[in-house]
C-alpha positions as CSV (number, residue, x, y, z in Angstrom):
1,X,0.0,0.0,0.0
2,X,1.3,3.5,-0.6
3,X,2.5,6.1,1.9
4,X,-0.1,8.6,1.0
5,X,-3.3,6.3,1.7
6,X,-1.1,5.1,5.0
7,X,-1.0,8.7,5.9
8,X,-4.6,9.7,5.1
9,X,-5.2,6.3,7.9
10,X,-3.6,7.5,10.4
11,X,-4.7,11.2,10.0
12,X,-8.4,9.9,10.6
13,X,-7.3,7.7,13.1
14,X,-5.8,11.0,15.5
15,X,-8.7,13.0,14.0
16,X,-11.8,10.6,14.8
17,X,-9.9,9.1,18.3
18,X,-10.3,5.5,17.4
19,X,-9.8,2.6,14.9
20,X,-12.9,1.8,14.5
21,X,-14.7,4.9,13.4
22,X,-12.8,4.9,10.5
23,X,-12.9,1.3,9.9
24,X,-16.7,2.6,9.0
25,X,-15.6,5.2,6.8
26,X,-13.1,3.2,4.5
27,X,-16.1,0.3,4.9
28,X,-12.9,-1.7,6.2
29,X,-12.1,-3.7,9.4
30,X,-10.8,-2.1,12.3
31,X,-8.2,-5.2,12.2
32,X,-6.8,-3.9,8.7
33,X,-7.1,0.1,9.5
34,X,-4.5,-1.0,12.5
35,X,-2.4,-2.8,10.2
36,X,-2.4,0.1,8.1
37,X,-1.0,2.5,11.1
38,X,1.4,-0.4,12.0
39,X,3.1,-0.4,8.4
40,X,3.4,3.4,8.5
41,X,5.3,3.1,12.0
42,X,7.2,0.5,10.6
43,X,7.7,3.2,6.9
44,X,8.9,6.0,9.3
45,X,10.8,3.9,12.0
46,X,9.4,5.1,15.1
47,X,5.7,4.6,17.1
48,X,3.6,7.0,16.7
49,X,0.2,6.0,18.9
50,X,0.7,4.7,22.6
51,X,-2.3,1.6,22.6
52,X,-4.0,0.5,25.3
53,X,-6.9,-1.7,25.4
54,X,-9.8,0.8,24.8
55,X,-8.1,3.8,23.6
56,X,-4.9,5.2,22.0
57,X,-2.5,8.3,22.2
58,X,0.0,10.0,20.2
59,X,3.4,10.1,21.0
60,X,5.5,12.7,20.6
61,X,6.7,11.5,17.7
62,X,3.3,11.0,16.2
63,X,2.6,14.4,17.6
64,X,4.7,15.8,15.2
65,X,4.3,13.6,12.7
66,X,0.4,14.1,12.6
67,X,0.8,17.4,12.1
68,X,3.2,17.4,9.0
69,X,1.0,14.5,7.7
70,X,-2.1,17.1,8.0
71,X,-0.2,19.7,6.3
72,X,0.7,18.0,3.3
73,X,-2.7,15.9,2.8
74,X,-4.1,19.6,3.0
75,X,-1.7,21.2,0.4
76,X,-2.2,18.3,-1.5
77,X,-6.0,19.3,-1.8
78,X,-5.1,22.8,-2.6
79,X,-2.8,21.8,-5.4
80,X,-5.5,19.8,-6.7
81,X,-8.2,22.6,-6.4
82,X,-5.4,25.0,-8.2
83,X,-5.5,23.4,-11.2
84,X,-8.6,24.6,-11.9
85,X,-8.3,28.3,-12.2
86,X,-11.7,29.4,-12.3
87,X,-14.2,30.3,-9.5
88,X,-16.4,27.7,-10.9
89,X,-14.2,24.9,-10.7
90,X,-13.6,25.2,-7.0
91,X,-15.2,22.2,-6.1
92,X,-15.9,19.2,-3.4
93,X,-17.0,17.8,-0.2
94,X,-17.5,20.6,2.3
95,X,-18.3,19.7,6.3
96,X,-20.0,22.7,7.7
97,X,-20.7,23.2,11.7
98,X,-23.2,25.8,13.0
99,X,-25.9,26.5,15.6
100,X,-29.6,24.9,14.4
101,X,-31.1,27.9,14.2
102,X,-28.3,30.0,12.8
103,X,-27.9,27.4,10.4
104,X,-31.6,27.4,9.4
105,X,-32.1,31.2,9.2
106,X,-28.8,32.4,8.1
107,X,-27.1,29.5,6.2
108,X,-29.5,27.7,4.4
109,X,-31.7,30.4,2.6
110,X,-28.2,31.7,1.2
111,X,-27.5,28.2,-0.3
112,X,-29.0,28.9,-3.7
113,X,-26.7,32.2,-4.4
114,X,-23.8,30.1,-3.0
115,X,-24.6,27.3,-5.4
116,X,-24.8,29.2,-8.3
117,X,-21.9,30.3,-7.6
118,X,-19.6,27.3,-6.8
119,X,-21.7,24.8,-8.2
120,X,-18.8,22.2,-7.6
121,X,-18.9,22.4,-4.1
122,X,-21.0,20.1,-1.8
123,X,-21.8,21.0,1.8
124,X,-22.7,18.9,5.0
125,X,-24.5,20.9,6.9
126,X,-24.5,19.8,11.0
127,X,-26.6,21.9,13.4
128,X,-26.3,21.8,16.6
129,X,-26.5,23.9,19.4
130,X,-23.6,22.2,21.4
131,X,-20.0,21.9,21.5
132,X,-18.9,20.6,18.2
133,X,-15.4,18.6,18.1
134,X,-14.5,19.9,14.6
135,X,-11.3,17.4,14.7
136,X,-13.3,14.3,16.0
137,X,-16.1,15.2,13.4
138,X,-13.9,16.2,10.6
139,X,-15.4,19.6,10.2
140,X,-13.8,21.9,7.7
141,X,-15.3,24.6,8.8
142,X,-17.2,25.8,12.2
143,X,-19.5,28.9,12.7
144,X,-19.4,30.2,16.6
145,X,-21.8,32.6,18.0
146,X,-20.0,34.0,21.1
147,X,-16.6,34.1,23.0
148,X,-14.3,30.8,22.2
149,X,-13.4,28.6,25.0
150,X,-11.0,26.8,23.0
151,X,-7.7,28.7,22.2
152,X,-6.6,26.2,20.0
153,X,-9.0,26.8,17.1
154,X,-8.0,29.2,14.2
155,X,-10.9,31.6,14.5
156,X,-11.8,35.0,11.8
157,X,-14.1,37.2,13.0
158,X,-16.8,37.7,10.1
159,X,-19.8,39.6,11.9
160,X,-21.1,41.0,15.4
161,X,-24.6,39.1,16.9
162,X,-26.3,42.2,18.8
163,X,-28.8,41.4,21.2
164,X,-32.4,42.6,22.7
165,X,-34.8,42.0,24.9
166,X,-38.0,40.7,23.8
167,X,-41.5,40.0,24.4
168,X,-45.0,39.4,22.7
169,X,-47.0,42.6,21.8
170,X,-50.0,40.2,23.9
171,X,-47.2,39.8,27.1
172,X,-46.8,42.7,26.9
173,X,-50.2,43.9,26.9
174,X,-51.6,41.2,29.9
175,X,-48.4,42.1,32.0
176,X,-47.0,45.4,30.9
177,X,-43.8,46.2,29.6
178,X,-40.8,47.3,32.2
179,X,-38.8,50.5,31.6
180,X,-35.8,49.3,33.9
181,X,-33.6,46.0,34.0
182,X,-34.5,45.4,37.7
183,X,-38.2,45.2,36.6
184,X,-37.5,42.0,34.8
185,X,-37.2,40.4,38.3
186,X,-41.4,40.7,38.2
187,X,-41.7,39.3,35.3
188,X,-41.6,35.8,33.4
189,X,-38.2,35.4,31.9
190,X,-37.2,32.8,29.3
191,X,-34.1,31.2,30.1
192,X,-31.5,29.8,27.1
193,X,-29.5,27.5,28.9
194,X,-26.7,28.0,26.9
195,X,-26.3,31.3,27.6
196,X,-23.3,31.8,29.9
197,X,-24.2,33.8,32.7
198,X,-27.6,31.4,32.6
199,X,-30.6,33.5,34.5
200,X,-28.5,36.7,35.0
201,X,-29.2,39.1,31.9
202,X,-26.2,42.1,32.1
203,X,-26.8,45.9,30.3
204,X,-25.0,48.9,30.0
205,X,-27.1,52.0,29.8
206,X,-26.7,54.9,28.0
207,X,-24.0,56.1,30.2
208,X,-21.9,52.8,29.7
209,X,-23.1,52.3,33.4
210,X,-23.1,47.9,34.2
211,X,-26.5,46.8,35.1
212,X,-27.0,43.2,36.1
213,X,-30.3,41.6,37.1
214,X,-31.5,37.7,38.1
215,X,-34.0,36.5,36.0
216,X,-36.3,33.4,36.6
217,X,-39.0,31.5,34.7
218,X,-41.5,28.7,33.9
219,X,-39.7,27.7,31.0
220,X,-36.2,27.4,29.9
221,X,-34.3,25.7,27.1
222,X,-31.4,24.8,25.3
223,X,-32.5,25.5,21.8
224,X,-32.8,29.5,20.7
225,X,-35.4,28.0,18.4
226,X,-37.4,27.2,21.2
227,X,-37.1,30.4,23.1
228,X,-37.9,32.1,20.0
229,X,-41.3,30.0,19.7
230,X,-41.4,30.7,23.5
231,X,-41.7,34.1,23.1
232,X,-43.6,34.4,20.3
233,X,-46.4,32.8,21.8
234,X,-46.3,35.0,24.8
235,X,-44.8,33.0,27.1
236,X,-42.4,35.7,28.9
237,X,-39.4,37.9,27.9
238,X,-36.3,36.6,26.2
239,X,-33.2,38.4,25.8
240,X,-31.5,36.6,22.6
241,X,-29.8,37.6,19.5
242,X,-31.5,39.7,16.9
243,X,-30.8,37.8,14.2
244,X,-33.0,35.0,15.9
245,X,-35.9,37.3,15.6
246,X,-35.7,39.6,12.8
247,X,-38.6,38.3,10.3
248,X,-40.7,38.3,13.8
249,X,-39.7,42.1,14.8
250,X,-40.8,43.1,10.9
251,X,-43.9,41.3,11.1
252,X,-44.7,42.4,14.7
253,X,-44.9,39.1,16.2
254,X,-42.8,40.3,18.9
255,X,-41.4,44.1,20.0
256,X,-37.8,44.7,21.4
257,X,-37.9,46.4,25.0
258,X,-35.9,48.1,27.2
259,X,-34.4,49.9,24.2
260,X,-32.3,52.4,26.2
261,X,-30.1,49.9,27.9
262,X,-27.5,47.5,25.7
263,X,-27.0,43.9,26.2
264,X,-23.5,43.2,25.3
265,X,-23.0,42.0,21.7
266,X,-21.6,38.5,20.6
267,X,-18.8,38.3,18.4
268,X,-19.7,35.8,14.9
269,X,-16.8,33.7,14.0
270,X,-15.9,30.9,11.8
271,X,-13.1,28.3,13.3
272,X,-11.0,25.8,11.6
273,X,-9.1,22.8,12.9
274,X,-5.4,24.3,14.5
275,X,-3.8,21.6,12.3
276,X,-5.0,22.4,8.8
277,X,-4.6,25.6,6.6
278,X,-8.4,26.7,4.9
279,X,-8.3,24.9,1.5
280,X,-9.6,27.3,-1.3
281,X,-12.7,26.1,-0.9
282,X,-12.9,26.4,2.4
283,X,-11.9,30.4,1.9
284,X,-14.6,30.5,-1.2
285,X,-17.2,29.7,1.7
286,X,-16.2,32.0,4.1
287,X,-15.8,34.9,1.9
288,X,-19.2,34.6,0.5
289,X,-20.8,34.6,3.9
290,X,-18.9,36.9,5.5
291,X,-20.1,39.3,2.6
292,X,-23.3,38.5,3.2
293,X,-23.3,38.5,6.5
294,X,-21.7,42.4,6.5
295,X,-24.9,43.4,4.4
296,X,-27.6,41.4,7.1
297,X,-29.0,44.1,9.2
298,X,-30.4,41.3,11.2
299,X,-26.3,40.3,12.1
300,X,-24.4,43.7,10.7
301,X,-26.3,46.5,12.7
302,X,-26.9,47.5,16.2
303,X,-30.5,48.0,17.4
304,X,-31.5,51.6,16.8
305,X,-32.9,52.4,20.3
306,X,-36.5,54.4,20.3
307,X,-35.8,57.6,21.1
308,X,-39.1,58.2,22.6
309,X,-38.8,55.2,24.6
């Protein structure tokens, strides 16, 4: 067997954490996929995973050896994708990471314009509102709403996710609306459990002045979607990104409140794996949302307070 498809084994063997996952992908056994990293140890002269009965890791060797082997499979791609000169022929598998809702509202109906474009390109979409390991998934490409935890990933800032406070014109209406952040305490808060200060909601008025306040609720979730739904049917108040909400603002489904004090802003990246450099592909995709995204008054633009509020 050649070096390269030895090297592409192992690669997925650091990148998935275990023989057999990949054993799935090659529709091999994991028996053979192990044989496979054996005869590459035995090409380069030196181990490269530390075994043990129900799990494997690299030594330093293969440390270093991964890494070069990720380099190279990736310039390999590029050189490939190079050939091809024009826009158009940038082309391919492309593993895409995003929130669900993000992904539905803000990926998906851009698709078509994307496709016309790079009609050569194929994307796998994966939405999900949790942590996604973009090595162990074999993610190209990630979209994060918020601070990154991990300071490992390769991250380029493409947008800015303001936020608001929210409620139902008919909440509003049975329960009143409040005019201060500590008013929220007497009212029926939605709670995204991924949020990262959880039931606290934080402001800064028009001062720059902090303003912190505990929330609490009858309902609480771990999907934005829901929330959104949540509040849209009255539920209580939600304090959530704009761009979660910005058909229901125009259509008057729900009203933004509390206009005069800011929640602070979430920063929109897209990561990449530490070990591999963006294929052109990979930058083709980026580019054209980032574009997009600067034009999106839903992601671009701040939430022009009321001034008669």
């Amino acid at each position: 067997m050649d070096r390269m498809r030895l090297m592409e084994t192992f690669v997925r063997v650091v990148e998935t954490g275990n023989f057999s996952a990949v054993a799935r992908e090659a529709r091999s056994t994991q028996s053979a996929i192990s044989k496979q990293v054996q005869a590459l140890e035995k090409l380069v002269g030196a181990p490269l995973l530390v075994r043990s009965s129900r799990s494997h890791s690299l030594t330093e060797a293969g440390q270093l050896y991964y890494e070069r082997c990720r380099q190279v499979l990736d310039t390999l791609e590029e050189a490939h994708i190079e050939v091809h000169r024009t826009e158009h022929e940038i082309g391919g598998v492309l593993r895409v990471a995003a929130p669900a809702a993000f992904g539905r509202l803000h990926i998906v109906p851009r698709l078509p314009a994307f496709y016309t474009r790079y009609p050569r390109i194929k994307i796998n979409l994966q939405l999900d509102d949790g942590f996604t390991d973009l090595v162990a998934a074999g993610i190209d490409v990630a979209f994060r709403v918020g601070e990154l935890k991990d300071s490992r990933l390769v991250a380029r800032r493409i947008g800015t996710a303001h936020r608001a406070t929210l409620a139902s014109p008919a909440y509003l209406e049975a329960h009143g609306e409040p005019q201060h952040p500590d008013e929220l305490a007497q009212h029926n808060c939605l709670i995204y459990t991924g949020l990262a200060t959880l039931n606290e909601w934080n402001y800064r008025d028009a001062e720059d002045r902090p303003h912190a306040v505990r929330v609490d609720g009858n309902f609480q979730s771990n999907s934005s979607e829901a929330i959104r739904q949540a509040t849209c049917e009255g539920l209580g108040v939600s304090y959530s990104p704009l761009w979660t909400f910005g058909d229901d603002l125009r259509a008057g489904r729900v009203k933004a409140i509390l206009t005069r004090y800011r929640p602070p802003s979430l920063p929109l990246n897209v990561v990449f794996q530490p070990a591999r450099r963006p294929s052109l592909k990979v930058n083709s995709f980026v580019n054209y949302f980032s574009e997009a995204f600067s034009r999106d008054p839903d992601i671009a633009q701040m939430l022009t307070a009321d001034p008669n509020a």
